[in-house]
C-alpha atoms as one frame of an Amber mdcrd trajectory, in Angstrom:
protein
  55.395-114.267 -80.005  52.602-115.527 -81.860  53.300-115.532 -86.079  56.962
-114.852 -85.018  56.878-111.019 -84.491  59.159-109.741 -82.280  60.371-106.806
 -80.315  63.871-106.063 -80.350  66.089-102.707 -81.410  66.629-101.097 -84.394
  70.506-102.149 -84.111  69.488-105.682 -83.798  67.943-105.742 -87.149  70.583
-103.623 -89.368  73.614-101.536 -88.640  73.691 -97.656 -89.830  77.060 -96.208
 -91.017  77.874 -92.109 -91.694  78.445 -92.121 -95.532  81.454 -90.095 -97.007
  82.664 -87.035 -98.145  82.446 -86.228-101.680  83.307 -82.621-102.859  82.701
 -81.594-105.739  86.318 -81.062-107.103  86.797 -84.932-106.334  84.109 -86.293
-108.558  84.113 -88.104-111.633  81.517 -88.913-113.939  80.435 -91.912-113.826
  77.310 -94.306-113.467  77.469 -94.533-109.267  74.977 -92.528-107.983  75.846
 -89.869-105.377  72.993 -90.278-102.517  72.470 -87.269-100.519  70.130 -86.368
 -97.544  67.392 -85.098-100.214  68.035 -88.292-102.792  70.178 -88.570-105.999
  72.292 -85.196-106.355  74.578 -86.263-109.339  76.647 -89.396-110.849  80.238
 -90.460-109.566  82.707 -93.001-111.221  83.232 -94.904-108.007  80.555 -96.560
-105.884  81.360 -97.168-101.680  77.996 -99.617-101.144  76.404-102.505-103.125
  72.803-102.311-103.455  70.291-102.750-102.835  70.519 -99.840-100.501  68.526
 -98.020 -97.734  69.909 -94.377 -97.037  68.833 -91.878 -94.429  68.873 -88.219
 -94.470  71.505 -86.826 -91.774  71.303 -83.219 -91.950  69.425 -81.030 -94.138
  66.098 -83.523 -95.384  66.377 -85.310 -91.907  64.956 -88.652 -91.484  64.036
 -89.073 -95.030  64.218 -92.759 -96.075  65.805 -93.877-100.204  65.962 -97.221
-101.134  68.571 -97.508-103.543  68.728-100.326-106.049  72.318 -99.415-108.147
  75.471 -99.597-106.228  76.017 -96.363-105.226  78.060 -93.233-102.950  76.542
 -92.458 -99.966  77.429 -88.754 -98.909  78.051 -87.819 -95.283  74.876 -86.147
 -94.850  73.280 -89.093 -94.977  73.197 -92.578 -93.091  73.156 -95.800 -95.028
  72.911 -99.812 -93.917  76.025-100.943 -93.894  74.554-104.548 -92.488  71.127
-105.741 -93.149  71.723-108.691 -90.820  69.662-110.717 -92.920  66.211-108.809
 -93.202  64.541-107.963 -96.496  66.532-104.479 -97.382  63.449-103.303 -98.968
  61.072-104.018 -95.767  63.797-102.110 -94.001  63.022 -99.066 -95.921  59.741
 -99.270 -95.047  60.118-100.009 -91.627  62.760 -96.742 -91.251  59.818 -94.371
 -92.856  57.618 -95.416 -89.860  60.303 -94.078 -87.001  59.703 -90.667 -85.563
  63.408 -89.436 -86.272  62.459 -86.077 -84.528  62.881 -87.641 -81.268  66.000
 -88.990 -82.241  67.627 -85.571 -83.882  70.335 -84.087 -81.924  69.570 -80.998
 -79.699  71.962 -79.206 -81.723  71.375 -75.625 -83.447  71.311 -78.021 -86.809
  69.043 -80.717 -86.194  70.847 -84.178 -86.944  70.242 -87.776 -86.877  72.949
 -89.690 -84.311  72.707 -93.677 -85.454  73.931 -94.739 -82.111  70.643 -93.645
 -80.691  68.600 -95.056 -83.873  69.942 -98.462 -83.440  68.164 -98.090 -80.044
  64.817 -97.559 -81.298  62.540 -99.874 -80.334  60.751-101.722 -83.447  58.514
-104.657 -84.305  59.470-107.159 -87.354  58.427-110.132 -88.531  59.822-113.304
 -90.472  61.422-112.977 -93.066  58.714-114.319 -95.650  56.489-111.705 -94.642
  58.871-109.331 -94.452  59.028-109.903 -98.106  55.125-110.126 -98.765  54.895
-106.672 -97.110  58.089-105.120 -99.253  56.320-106.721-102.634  52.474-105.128
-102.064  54.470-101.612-100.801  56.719-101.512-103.778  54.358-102.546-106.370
  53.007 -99.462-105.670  56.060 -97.853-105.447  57.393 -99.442-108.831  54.222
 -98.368-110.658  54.649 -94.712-109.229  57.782 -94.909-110.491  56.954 -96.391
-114.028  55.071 -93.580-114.390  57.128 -90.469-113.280  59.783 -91.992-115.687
  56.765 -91.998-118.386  56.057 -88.691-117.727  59.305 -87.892-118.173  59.214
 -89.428-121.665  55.858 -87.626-122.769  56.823 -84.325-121.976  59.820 -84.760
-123.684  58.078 -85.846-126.522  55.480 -82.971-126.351  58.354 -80.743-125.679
  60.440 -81.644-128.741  57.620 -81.436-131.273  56.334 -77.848-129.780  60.066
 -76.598-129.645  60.783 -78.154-133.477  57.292 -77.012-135.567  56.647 -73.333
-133.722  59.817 -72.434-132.002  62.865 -73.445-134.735  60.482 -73.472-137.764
  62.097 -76.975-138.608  58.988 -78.142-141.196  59.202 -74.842-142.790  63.535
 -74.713-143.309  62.776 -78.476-144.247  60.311 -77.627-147.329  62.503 -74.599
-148.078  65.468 -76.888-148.417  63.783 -80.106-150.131  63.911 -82.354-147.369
  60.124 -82.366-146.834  57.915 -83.367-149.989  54.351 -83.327-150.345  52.767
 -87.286-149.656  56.450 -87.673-148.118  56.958 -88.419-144.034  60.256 -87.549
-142.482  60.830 -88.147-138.506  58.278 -85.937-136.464  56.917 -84.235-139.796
  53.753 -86.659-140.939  52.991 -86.344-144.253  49.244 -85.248-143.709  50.987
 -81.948-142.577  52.841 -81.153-145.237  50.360 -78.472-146.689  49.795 -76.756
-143.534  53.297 -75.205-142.921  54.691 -72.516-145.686  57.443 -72.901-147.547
  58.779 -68.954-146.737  59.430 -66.784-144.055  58.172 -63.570-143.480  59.655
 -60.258-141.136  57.643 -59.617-138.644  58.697 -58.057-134.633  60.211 -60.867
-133.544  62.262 -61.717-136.782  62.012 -64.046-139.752  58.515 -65.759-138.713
  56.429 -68.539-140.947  54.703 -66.924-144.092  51.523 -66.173-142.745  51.699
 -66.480-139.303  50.999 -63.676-136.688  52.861 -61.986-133.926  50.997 -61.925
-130.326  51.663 -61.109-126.866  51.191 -63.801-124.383  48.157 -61.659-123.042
  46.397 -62.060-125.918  46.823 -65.896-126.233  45.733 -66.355-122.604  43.947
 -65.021-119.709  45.535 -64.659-116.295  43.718 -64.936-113.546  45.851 -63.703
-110.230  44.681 -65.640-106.893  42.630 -64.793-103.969  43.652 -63.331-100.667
  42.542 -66.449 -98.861  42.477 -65.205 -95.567  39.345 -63.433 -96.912  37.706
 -66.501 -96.694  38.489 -68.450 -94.120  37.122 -72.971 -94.080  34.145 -73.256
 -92.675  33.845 -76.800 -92.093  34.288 -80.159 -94.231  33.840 -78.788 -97.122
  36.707 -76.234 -97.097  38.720 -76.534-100.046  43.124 -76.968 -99.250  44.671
 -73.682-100.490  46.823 -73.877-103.546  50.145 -71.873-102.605  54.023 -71.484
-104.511  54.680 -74.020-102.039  51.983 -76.247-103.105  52.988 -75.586-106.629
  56.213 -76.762-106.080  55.487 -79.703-104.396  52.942 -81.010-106.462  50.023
 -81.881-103.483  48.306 -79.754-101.323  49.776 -81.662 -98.020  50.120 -79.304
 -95.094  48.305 -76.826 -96.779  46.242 -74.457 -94.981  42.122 -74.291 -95.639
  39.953 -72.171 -97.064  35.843 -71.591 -97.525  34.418 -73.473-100.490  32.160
 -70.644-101.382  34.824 -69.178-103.946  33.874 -67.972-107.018  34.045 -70.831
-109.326  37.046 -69.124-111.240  39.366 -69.701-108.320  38.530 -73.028-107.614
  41.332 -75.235-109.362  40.828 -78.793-110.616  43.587 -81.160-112.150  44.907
 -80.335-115.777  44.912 -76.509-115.238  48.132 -74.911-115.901  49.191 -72.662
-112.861  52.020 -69.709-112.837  53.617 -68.511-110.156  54.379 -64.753-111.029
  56.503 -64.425-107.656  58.899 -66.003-105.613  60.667 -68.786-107.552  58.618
 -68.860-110.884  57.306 -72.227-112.312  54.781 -72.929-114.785  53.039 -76.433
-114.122  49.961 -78.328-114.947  48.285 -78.981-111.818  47.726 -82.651-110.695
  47.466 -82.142-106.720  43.867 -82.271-106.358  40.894 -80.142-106.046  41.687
 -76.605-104.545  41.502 -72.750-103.796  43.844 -70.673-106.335  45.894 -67.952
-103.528  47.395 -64.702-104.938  50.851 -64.683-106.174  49.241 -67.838-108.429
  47.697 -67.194-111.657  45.295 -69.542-113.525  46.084 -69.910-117.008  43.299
 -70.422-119.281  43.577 -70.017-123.216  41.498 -67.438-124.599  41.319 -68.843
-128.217  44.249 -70.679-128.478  44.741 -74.736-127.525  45.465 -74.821-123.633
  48.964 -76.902-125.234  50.236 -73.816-126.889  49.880 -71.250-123.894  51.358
 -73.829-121.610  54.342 -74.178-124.038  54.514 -70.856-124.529  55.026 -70.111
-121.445  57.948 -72.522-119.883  59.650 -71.217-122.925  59.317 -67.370-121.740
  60.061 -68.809-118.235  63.853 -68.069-117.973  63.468 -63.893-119.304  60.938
 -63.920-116.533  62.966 -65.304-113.762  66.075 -62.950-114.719  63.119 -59.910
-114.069  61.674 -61.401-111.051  66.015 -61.936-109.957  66.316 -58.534-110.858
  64.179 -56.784-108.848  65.139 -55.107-105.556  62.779 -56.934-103.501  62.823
 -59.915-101.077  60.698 -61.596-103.132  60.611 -61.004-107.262  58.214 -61.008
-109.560  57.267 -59.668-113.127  54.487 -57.740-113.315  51.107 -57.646-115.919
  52.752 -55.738-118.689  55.616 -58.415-119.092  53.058 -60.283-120.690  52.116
 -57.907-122.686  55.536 -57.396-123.745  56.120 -61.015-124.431  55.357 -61.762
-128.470  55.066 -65.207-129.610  54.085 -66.513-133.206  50.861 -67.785-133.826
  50.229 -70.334-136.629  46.815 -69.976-138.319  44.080 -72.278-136.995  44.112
 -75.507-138.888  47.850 -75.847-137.915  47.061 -75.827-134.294  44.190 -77.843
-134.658  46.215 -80.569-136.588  48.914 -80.460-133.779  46.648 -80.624-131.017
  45.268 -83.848-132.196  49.545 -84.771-132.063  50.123 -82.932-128.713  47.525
 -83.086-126.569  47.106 -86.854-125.893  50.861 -86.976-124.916  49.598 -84.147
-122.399  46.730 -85.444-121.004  48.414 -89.027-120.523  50.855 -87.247-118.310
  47.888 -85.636-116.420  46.082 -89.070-116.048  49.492 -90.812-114.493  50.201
 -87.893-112.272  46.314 -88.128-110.844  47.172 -92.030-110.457  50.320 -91.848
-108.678  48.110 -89.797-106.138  46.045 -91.965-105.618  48.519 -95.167-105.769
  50.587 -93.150-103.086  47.833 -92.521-100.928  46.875 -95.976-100.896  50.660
 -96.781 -99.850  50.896 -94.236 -97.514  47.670 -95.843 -95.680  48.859 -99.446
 -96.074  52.357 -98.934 -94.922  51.668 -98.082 -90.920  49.489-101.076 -90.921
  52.092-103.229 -92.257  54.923-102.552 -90.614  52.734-102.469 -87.263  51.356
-105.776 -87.788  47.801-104.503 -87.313  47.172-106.016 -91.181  49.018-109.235
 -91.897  49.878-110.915 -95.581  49.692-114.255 -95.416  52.674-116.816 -96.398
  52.063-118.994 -99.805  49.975-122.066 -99.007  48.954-120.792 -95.192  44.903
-119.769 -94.307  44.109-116.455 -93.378  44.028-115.706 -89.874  43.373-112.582
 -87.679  42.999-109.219 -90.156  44.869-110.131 -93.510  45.218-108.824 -96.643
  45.381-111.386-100.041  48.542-112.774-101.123  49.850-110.585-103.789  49.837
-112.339-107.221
């Protein structure tokens, strides 16, 4: 076949093995990770395959593809490659993400995959250098979306730590109280240009020993809530129609799947990225929103400070977030929720303004960096998700080092 593509079977290229039990009672902790049908779902001290790795959900996430690159535990929900047979393991990934495993899931009452009719599948591969030019322009893309989850990872800890230290545990203020903080002095996470903006006393208020000259406020007064649209309402009417923004949305992060509604919305419920969403219902989460452009459904509320930095409120909220899931798990419903006074009910302490403007100028970049890599990763995975049929089909080509281009090809990564 010309360029030396060929048609053959999946079980000609690698060979899929059932992973192994693990229960719980039997692990140890330990560096290994433990590789599930739905990813990494915990740490064991023992390891069953090298990596690199390529592991397919079984049962439960079926047919979804990891490529593992720490030796690691396969679980028997899962199938890994036991036997690359000499093909790039990473191009394998990529090839396994293009198979329809619906056709191949038994016809049982729990859908599962059965690798004796996967190594059947019929696939297309090619040589083994450009197996390995189309692995290295897929998971540069990959590697940068995951450079950047990890990153995101780092700045909200970061935000998270400074929020929860100056406004939730009062450190700077116990720290001037006890002498560890002096004016023109810096100690970790306390700059010294902030030194005369925290007290050195508390004060009773509500909620206990608060900041000298702080107030007490409900999250209703730091905030406005806006509660979604009944969508059907408003049903798309054409190319314009915006994706509606649902709890399942919310939790995934992207409006994929998502059903459509009209764009002629009042502008209020028509959500951009950086907006921080709340799901009063179902399984509560408070997010910023980086999943695109869309229409804000009921059961959602958009959060939008009222004179307070959009930081604070946000903050504010994830740490209210557990006494409002034990309402919402409370309630005698199929699905819980809290209701409007809850947030009437909930007090926080508010610093006076030159405080918050001070930390916002700390805060806020770490926030909106996340934002920025969390609109990028869209894109970057859009751009992989469009790339990778064409690749693995052959209908693009990557050229070898030192060859011409020929037919449709994209450049030789650098």
């Amino acid at each position: 076949m010309a360029d030396g593509w060929r048609d053959t079977t999946l079980g000609e290229i690698v060979e899929l093995k059932r992973g192994y039990d693990l229960p719980s009672r039997d692990r140890r902790c330990g560096p290994f990770p433990i590789i599930s049908s739905s990813g990494v779902s915990g740490y064991h001290a023992e390891a069953k395959a090298k990596a690199p790795g390529v592991v397919i959900g079984r049962y439960g996430t079926l047919g979804e593809v990891h490529y593992i690159t720490k030796d690691y535990w396969p679980l028997n929900t899962s199938l890994y490659v036991r036997d690359f047979k000499g093909n790039d393991p990473r191009f394998v990934g990529y090839l396994l993400r293009c198979l329809d495993f619906q056709v191949y899931s038994d016809k049982a009452a729990v859908p599962g995959l059965n690798r004796n009719d996967l190594h059947k599948s019929r696939v297309r591969v090619p040589p083994l250098p450009q197996q390995r030019a189309i692995a290295e322009i897929l998971g540069a893309l990959d590697d940068k979306i995951e450079l950047n989850r990890r990153m995101n990872e780092t700045l909200e800890a970061m935000a998270r730590a400074i929020f929860k230290s100056w406004f939730v545990d009062f450190e700077p203020v116990r720290a001037k109280i006890d002498g560890r903080w002096r004016r023109g002095q810096s100690l970790p996470g306390l700059p010294a240009d902030l030194y005369d903006l925290f007290p050195d006393s508390f004060e009773d208020s509500e909620l206990g020993r608060i900041p000298r000259g702080w107030q007490v406020k409900a999250l209703e007064q730091i905030a406005i809530f806006l509660n979604g649209l009944a969508l059907q309402k408003y049903p798309a009417n054409g190319p314009e129609s915006l994706p509606v923004i649902k709890i399942a949305q919310l939790h995934n992060g992207d409006t994929k799947g998502a059903d459509q509604a009209s764009a002629d919305l009042p502008t209020d419920y028509v959500i951009d990225d950086g907006e921080v969403l709340f799901s009063w219902s179902g399984s509560l989460e408070v997010v910023i929103w980086t999943g695109g452009r869309g229409a804000l459904n009921q059961h959602l509320f958009r959060v939008t400070s009222s004179n307070q930095p959009k930081w604070f409120v946000f903050w504010w909220l994830r740490e209210h977030l557990p006494h409002f899931r034990a309402i919402a798990a409370g309630k005698a419903t199929t699905m819980g929720h809290i209701q409007r006074h809850h947030l009437s009910e909930a007090m926080v302490p508010v610093p006076p303004n030159p405080l918050l403007a001070a930390a916002t100028r700390v805060i806020e970049p770490l926030m909106q960096h996340a934002v920025a890599n969390s609109v990028q990763n869209r894109t970057l995975a859009a751009i992989r998700d469009a790339l990778l049929p064409k690749l693995i089909s052959g209908e693009l080509r990557v050229r070898e080092a030192g060859k011409p281009f020929t037919e449709k090809r994209l450049p030789h990564p650098v």
